[in-house]
C-alpha positions as CSV (number, residue, x, y, z in Angstrom):
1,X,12.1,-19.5,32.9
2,X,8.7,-19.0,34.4
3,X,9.6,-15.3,35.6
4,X,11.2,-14.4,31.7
5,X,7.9,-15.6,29.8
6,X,5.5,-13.8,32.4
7,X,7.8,-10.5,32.0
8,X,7.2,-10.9,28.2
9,X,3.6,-11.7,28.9
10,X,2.8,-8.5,30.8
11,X,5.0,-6.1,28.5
12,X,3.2,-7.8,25.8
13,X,-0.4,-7.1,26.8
14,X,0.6,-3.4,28.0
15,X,1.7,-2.4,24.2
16,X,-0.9,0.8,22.6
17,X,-0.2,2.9,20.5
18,X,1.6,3.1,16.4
19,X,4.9,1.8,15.8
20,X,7.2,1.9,12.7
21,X,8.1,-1.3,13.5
22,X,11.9,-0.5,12.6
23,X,12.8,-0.2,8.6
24,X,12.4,-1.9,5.5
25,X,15.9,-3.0,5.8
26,X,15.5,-4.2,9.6
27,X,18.9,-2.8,10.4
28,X,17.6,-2.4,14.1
29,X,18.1,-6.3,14.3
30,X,21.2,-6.9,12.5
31,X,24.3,-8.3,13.6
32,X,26.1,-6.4,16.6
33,X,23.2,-3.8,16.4
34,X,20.9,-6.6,18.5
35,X,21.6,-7.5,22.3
36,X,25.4,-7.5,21.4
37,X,26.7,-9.2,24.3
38,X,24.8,-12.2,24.4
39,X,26.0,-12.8,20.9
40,X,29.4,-12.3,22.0
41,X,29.1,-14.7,24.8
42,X,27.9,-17.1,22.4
43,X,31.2,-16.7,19.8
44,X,33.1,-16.7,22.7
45,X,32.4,-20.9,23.2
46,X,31.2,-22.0,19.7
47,X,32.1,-20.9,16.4
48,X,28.8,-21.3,14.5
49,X,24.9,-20.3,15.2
50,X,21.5,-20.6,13.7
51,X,18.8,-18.5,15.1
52,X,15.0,-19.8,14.3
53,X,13.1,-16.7,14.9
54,X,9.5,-15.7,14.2
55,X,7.9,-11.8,15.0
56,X,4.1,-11.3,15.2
57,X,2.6,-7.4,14.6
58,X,-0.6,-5.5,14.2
59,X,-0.6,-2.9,11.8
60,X,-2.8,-0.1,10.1
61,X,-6.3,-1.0,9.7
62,X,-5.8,-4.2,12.1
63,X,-3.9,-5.7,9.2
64,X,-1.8,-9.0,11.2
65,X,1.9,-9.7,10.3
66,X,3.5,-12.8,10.9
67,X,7.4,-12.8,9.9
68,X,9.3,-16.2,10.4
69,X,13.2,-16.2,9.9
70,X,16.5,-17.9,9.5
71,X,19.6,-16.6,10.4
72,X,23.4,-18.1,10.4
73,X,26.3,-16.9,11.7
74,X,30.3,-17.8,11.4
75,X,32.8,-16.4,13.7
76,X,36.0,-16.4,11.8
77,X,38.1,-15.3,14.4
78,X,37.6,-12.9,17.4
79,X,37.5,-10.0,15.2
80,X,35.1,-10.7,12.2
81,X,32.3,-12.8,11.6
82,X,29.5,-12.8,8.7
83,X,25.8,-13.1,9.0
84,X,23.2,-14.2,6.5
85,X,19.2,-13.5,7.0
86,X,16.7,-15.2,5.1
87,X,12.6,-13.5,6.0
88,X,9.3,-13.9,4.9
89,X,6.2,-12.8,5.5
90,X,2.6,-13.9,6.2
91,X,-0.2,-10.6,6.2
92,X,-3.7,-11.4,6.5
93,X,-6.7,-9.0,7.0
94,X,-9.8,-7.0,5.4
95,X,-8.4,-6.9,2.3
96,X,-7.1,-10.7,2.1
97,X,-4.1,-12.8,2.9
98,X,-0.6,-12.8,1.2
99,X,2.2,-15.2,2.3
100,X,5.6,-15.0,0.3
101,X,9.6,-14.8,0.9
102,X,11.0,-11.2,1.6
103,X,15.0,-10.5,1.4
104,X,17.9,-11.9,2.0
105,X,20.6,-10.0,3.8
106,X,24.6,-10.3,4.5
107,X,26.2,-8.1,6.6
108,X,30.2,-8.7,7.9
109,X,30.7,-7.5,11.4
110,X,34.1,-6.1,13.0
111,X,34.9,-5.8,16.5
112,X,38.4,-4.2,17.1
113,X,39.5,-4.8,20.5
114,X,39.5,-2.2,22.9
115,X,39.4,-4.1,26.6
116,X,37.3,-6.4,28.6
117,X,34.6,-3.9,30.1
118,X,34.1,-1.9,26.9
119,X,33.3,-3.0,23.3
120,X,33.1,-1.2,19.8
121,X,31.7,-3.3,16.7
122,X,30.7,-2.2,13.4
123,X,28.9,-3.4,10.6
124,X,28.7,-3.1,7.1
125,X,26.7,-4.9,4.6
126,X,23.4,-5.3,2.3
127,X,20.0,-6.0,1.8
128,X,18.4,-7.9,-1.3
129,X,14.7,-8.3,-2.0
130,X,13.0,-11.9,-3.2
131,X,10.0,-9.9,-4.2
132,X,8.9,-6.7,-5.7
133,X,6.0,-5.7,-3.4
134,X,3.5,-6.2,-5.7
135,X,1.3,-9.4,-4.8
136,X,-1.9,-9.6,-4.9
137,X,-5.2,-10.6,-3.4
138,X,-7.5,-13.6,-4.1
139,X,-9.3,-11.4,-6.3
140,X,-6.1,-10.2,-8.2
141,X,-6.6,-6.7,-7.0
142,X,-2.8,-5.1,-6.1
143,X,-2.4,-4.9,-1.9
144,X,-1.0,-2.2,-0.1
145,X,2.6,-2.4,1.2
146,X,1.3,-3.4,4.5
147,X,0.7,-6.7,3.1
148,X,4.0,-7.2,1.2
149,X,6.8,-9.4,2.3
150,X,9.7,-7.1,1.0
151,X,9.6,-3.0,-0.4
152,X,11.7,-4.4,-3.4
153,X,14.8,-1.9,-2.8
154,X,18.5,-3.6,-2.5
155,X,20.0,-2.1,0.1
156,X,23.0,-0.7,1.5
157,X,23.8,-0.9,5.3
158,X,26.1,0.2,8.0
159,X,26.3,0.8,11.5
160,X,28.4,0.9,15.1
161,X,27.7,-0.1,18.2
162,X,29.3,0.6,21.6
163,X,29.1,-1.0,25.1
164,X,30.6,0.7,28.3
165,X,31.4,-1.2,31.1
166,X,29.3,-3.8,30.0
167,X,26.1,-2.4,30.9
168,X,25.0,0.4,28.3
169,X,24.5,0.0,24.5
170,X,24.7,2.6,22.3
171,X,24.1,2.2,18.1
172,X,23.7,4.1,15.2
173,X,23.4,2.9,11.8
174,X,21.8,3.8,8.4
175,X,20.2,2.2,5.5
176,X,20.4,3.5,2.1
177,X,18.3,2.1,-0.6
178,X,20.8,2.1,-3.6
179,X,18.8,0.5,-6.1
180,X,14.6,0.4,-6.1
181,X,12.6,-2.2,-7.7
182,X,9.3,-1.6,-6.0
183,X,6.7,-2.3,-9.0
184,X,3.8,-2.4,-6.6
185,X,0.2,-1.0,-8.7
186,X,-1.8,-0.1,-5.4
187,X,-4.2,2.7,-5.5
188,X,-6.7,3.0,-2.9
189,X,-9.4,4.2,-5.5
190,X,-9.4,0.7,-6.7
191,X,-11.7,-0.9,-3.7
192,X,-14.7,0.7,-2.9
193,X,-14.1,-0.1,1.1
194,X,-13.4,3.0,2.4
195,X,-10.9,1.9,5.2
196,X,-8.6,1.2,2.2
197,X,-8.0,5.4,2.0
198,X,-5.9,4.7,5.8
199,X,-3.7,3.1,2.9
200,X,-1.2,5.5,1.1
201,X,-0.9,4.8,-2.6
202,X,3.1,3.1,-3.3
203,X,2.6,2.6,-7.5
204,X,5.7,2.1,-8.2
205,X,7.0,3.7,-4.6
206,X,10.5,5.3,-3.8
207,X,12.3,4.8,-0.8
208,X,14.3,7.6,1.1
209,X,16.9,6.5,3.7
210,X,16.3,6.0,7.2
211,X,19.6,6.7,10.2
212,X,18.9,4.8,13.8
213,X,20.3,6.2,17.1
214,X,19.6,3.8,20.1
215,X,20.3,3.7,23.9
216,X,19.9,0.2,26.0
217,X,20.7,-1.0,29.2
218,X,21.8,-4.4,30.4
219,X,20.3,-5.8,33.7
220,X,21.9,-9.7,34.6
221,X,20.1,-11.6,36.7
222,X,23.0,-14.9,37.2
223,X,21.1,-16.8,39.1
224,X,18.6,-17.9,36.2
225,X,21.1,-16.9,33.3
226,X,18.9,-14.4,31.9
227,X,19.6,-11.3,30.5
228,X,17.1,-7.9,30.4
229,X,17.9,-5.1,27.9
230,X,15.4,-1.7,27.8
231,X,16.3,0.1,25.2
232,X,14.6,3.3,23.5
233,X,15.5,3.8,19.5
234,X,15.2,7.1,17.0
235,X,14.5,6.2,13.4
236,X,14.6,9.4,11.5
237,X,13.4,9.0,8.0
238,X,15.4,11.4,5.9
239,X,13.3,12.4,3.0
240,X,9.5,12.5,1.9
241,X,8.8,9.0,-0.2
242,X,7.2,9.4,-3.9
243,X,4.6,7.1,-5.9
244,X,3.5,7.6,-9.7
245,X,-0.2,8.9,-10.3
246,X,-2.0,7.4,-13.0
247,X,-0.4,10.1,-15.5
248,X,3.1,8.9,-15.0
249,X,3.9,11.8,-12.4
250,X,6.1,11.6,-9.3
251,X,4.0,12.6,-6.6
252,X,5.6,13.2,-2.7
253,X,4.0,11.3,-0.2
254,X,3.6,14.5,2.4
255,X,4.3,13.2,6.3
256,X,6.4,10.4,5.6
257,X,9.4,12.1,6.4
258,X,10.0,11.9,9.8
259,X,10.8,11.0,13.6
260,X,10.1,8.0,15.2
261,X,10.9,7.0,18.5
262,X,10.5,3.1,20.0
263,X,10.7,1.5,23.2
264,X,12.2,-1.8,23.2
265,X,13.0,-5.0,26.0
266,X,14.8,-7.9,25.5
267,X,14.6,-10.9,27.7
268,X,17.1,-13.6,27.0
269,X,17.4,-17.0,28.4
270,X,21.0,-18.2,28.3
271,X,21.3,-22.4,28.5
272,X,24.4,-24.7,29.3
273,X,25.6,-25.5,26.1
274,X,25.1,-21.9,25.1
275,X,21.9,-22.3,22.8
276,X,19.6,-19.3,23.6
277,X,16.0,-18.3,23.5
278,X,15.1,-14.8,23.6
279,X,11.6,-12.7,23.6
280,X,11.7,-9.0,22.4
281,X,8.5,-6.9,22.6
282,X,8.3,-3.5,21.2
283,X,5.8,-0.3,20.8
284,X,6.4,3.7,19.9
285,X,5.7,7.0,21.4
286,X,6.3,8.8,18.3
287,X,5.2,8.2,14.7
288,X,5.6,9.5,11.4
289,X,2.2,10.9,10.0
290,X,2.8,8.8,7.3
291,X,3.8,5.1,7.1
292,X,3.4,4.3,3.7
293,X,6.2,1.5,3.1
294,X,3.9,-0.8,5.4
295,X,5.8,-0.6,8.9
296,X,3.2,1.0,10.9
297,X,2.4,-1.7,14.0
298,X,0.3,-1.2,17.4
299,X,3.0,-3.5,19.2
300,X,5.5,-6.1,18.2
301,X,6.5,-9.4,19.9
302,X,9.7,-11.4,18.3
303,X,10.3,-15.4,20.0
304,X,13.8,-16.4,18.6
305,X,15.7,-19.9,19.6
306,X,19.8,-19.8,18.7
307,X,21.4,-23.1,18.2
308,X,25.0,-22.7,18.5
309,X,27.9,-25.1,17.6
């Protein structure tokens, strides 16, 4: 244990840089798109699992993000299983401090079986927000998406992901937001602080789509049950977003269409009884220009505990 937290520690304290984070819809962390194998270890000896998880980011304009989680999981036979994610968010910085409940996801996962070295899963299922992006601060002045717990679009998700010879990973998924609900009323104009111009302006923001390719690698180490995955991930944001001026106009959001490319680890700590803890830390090397849904981070660090039974 001592060698996994001071791996996490270092890779931690070495993150620079701008990150997307992942998506709105966090389809990078869903289901059989997230360190696969130790889930499947877990289904393999107990049928159910909860997984307590918290994430902590830095984003535009040192803006701080603190995202706790619950997730369960049934296994109803070596084949399917369902998932259910419940988030929330706490932002806090120059412009105030917002704490509320995001979305709720479910997503069905299929694993048709192909033999004991190699895997392929896939996933299908949705996103659906508790809020409409749209708080605001102790002043009652409307916050930038950075500080919102959800985007307020339901989504629609699917995805596949591959394992060969049980060492590499690859994924690809997309998200789709089918329906958009986003009433946020942030313009920038509205503060005379000018650090709040680093904010894009999301009245009333649309969404485009967003497709993830991802590479990983697994490295055991038996002797102390823990498991190591490196992984680098492509979001490509397939469209420029919109907002609506003060005239009731659609206005493109130019550079928010895009590439971004992540670098990922996961460290995973395997017990007895099959309960887990794992540490994943995160940063980019590419960025879109434009981050206006709120995802941009300097570095990521996600602690999650998985009781299984």
């Amino acid at each position: 244990m001592k060698t996994f937290l001071t791996l996490a520690i270092i890779i931690t304290m070495s993150l620079e840089g701008y990150a997307q984070g992942c998506s709105d819809a966090g389809f990078c962390s869903l289901g059989v798109l997230k360190n696969h194998i130790q889930d499947s270890v877990t289904t393999r000896q107990k049928r159910h699992a909860i997984d307590f998880g918290v994430n902590y980011g830095l984003g535009e304009q040192n803006t701080s993000t603190i995202n706790p989680y619950l997730q369960y999981q049934v296994n109803f036979n070596s084949r399917f299983s369902f998932q259910s994610k419940l988030t929330a968010t706490y932002a806090t910085g120059f412009l105030g401090s917002k704490f509320d409940v995001g979305d709720v996801y479910g997503t069905i996962n299929y694993a048709p079986k192909i033999n004991s070295d190699n895997s392929l899963n896939f996933i299908g299922g949705v996103k659906i927000p508790l809020t409409s992006g749209n708080g605001k601060n102790a002043a009652g002045k409307p916050l930038p998406l950075d500080y919102q717990a959800s985007i307020g679009t339901y989504d629609a998700i699917g995805g596949v992901n591959y394992i060969v010879n049980r060492k590499w990973e690859f994924d690809a998924a997309i998200q789709v937001p089918v329906i958009q609900k986003n009433k946020s009323t942030y313009f920038p104009d509205e503060y005379t602080d000018p650090r709040t111009l680093k904010f894009a302006p999301t009245n009333n923001f649309r969404r485009k789509s967003d497709l993830l390719g991802r590479i990983g690698y697994y490295f055991f180490l038996p002797q102390s049950a823990i498991t190591l995955k490196p992984s680098i991930s492509g979001i490509y944001h397939t469209g420029t977003d919109t907002y609506e001026n003060r005239f009731g106009d659609r206005v493109l959001i130019d550079g928010s269409q895009g590439f971004t490319l992540n670098g990922s680890i996961v460290a995973t700590k395997t017990f007895k009884n099959a309960n887990r803890f794992e540490i994943v830390v995160g940063t980019p090397f590419i960025v879109r220009k434009v981050r206006p849904d709120g995802l941009t981070r300097s570095g990521v660090i996600n602690f999650q505990y998985t009781i299984a039974f």
